[in-house]
N, C-alpha and C positions, 0 to 999 in steps of 0.2 A: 481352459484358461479361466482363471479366477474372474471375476466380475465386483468391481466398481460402480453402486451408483453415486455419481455426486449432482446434489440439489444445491440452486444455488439463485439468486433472486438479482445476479449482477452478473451481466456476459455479454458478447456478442449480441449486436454491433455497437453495444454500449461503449463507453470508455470512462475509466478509474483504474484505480490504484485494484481494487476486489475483483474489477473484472478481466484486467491485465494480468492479475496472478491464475484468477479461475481457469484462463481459456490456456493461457501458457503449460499449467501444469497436466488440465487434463489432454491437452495435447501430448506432451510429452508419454505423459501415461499410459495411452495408446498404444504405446508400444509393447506393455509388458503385460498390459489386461483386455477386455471388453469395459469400454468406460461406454454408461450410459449418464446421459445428463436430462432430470426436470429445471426447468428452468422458468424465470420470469415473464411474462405477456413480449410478445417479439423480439424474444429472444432465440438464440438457434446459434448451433453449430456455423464456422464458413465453410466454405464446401472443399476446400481440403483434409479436413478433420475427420480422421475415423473416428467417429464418433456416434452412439446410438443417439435419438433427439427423443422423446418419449413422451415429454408433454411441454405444455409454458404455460405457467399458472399462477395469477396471483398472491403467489407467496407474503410477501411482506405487505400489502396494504389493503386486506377486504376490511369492508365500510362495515359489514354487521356480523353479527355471531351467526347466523345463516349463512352468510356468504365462506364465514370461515369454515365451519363445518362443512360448507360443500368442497373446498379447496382442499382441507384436510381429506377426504375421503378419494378426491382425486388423484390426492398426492399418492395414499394408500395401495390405490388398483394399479398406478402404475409401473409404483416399487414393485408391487409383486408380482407384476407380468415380467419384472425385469430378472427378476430372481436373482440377488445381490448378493454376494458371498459380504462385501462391507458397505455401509452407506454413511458418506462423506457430508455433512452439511456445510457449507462453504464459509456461512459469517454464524454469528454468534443467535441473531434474533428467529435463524430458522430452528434451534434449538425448542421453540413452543411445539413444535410437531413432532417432539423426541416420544413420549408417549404413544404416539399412535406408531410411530416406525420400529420402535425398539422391537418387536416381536418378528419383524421381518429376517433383521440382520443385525448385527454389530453396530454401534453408532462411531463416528470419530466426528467433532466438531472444530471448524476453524474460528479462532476467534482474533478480532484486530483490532480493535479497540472500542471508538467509537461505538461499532453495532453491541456494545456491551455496555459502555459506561452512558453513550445516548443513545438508544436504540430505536429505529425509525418501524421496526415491526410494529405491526396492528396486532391488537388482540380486543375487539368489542368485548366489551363488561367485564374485561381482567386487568392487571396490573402487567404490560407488559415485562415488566424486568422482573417481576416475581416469575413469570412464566418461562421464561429465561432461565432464570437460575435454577429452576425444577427440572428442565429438560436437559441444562448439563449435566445434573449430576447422573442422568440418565443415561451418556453417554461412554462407551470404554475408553475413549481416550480424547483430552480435551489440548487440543495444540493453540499455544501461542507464537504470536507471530514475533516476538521480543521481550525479553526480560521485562520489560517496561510495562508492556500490556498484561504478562504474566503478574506483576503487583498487583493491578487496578485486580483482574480477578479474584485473586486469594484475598484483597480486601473485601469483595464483595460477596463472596462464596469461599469461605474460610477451608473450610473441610474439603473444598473439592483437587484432586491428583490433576498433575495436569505438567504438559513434555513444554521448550522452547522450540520451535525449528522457524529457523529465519528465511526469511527470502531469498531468492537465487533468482540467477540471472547467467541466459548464456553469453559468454564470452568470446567475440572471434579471435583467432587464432594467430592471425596475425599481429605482426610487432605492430608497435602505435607509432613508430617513428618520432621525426622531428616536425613539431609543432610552431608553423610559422608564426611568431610574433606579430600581431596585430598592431594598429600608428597606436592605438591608445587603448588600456584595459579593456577586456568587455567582463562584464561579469554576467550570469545567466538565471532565473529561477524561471521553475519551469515546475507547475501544478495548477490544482484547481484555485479561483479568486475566491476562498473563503477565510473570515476572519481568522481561525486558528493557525493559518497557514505564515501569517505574521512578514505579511508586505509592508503592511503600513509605520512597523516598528524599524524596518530595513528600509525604506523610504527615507526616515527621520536621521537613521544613522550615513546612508548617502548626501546628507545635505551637511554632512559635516566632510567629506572630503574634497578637499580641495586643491583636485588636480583630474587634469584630462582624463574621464572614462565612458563607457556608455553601456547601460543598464536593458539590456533583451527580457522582456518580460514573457513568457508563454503560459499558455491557456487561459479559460475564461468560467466568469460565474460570479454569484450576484455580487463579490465586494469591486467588478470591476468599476462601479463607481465612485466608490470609496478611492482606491486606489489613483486613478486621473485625479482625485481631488487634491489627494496627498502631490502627487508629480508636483500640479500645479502650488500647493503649499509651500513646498521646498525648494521652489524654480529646478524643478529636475527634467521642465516637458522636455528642451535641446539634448537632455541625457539620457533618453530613456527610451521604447521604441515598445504600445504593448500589441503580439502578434496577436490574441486570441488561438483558438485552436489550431495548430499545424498538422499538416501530412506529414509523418513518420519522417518523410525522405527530407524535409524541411528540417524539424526538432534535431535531425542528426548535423545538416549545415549548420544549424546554429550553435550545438555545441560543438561542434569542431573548430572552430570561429573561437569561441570563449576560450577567456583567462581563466577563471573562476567563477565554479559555483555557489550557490546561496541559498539558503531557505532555511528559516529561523521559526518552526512551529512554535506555540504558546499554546496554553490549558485553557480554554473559555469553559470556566463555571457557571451557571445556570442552573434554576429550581429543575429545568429538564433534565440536566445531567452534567457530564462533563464532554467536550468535544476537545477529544487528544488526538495526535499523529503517533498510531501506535508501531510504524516500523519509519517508513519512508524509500520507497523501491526506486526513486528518481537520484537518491543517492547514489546507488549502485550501478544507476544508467552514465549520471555523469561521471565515474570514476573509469567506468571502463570506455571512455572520452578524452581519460587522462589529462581529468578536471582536480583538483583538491576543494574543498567544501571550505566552506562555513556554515556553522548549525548551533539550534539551540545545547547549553549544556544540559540540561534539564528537559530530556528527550530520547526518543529510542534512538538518536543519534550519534548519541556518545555510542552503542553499541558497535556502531558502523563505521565511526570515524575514528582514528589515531591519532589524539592530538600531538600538532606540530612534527605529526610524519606523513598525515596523509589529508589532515585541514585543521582549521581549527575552530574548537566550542565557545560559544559565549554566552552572555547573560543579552538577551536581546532588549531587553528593559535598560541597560546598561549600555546611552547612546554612544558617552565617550569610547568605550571598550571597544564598542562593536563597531566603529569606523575606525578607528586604532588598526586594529585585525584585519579590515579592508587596507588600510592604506598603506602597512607592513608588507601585505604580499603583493597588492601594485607597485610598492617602489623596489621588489626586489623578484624581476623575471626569472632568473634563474631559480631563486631559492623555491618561487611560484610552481615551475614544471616540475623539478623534482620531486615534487610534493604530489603532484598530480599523476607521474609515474610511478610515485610510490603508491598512491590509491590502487589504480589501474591492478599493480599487482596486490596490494592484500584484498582485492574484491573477487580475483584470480584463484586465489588460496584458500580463502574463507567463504565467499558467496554463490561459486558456482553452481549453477544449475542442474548437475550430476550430483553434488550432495546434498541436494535438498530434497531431488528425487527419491535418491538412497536414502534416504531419513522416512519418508514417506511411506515406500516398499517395507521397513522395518516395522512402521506401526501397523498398518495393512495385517503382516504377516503374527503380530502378536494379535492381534483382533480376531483371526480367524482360527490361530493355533497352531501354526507351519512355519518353517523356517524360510526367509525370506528367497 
């Protein structure tokens, strides 16, 4: 059986967006390979994962060029006791360690945005994004996670080849049925509280509707006080309710409950970089919820969304608009679910989890020179 290692500095029992895809995909992968996994300081497999565990290593943030070099060396001994027909680096900033791996195996690199356009790797006495961008080109094959992120690279590394493959998401099988209407709208966002994620722009734009709703906010992180601030700004506290982080079995009550979902990323520029939403996987959660969206136009969203079949895109900057668009699909229920059924299926069609694997199996299999 072929062998996979995939390194990766975001996992179990972490939670995001990188490490919701890491742990999902190399789970699945398991099935068709030996997946071993380096990973982050406690990080690890759960213990139903066939999975090899091999090390957890300061990947992304040693403090000196000593410490890197020892982490690098670590990482070295352990790929090669794994003896990796391909080695998968998960985000964009483990790419600094393309040089020392390239000799082992094949490289293939994940890249989502952020860890490329602002990159939180360490690298003492280097430029991390220059070291970045050296170690992609090092690599056989450079997947993005959305046309979207795919610009940000080829702007930044012009010359470098490089595949899209989007996100997936399993699907249960069952019909979605009928969706009891709740006494008054609920609308749902459900991410981390950081500025890019654009609450406070969707705040501004709920204080312009003027009719019964209530606003579920989920998870937590440092804008959650920004955010209370805004509530309380807009007289939204009576509308609005924020959970912080839920159990799975919660996050699923709550969108089942919702009218509509919401989350209006924004670009934050900075001397440090740029901090973009280079796919959005919470899209693809809420549709197969038999949710329809609202989302930036200017985002990997438009990738995901169909407008005005399955939600619709706005200018979040653009208050009138963007409460217009809320208050269109709260005053018309019907038009609202079909909408949300129609997601439900083109996430069905387009984002399943089987063809992202199949995408994955294909690159694997040109990496190593066998037909998949």
């Amino acid at each position: 059986m072929r062998r996979i290692l995939w390194i990766t500095s975001e996992y179990h029992p972490r939670t995001g967006g990188i490490e919701t895809y890491v742990k999902t995909i190399t789970d699945r992968l398991s099935g068709s390979y030996t997946i071993g996994l380096i990973a982050g300081p406690q990080q690890y497999p759960s213990s139903t994962q066939n999975i090899q565990h091999l090390a957890s290593l300061n990947l992304s943030y040693p403090q000196t060029e000593e410490e890197f070099n020892k982490v690098s060396g670590n990482l070295v001994r352990s790929a090669r006791c794994f003896n990796p027909t391909v080695i998968h680096l998960a985000s964009a900033g483990l790419a600094v360690y393309a040089a020392q791996l390239e000799p082992i195996a094949p490289l293939i690199c994940t890249v989502h945005c952020k860890d490329l356009t602002q990159p939180w790797q360490s690298t003492p006495g280097r430029i991390p994004q220059a070291e970045i961008r050296r170690g992609l080109l090092r690599c056989r094959t450079v997947i993005c996670v959305s046309r979207y992120t795919q610009r940000f690279l080829h702007s930044l590394v012009p010359e470098i080849q490089s595949t899209v493959i989007t996100h997936g998401i399993d699907i249960p099988g069952r019909p979605l049925g009928c969706r009891p209407a709740p006494p008054r709208p609920r609308l749902i966002s459900v991410s981390r509280l950081v500025p890019r994620k654009g609450h406070a722009l969707l705040a501004k734009a709920l204080a312009n509707v003027h009719m019964p709703f209530f606003w579920d906010i989920v998870g937590d992180g440092p804008e959650r006080g920004n955010v209370e601030s805004c509530l309380s700004r807009w007289s939204l506290g009576g509308k609005a309710s924020m959970h912080g982080r839920v159990r799975d079995d919660r996050l699923r009550q709550l969108l089942s409950t919702a009218t509509l979902f919401a989350l209006t990323p924004v670009e934050i520029h900075s001397v440090s970089g740029i901090d973009a939403e280079g796919f959005g996987l919470v899209y693809l959660e809420a549709a197969v919820h038999g949710l329809p969206a609202i989302a930036s136009a200017a985002s990997a969203a438009e990738e995901i969304i169909v407008p005005g079949h399955t939600g619709i895109l706005v200018d979040p900057e653009n208050t009138d608009m963007f409460a217009a668009a809320i208050i269109d699909l709260f005053a018309h229920p019907d038009r609202c679910r079909e909408m949300g059924e129609a997601a439900r299926e083109h996430v069905q069609r387009q984002f399943g989890m089987d063809r992202h694997i199949d995408a994955l199996i294909r690159v694997y299999a040109a990496a190593y020179g066998a037909s998949p």
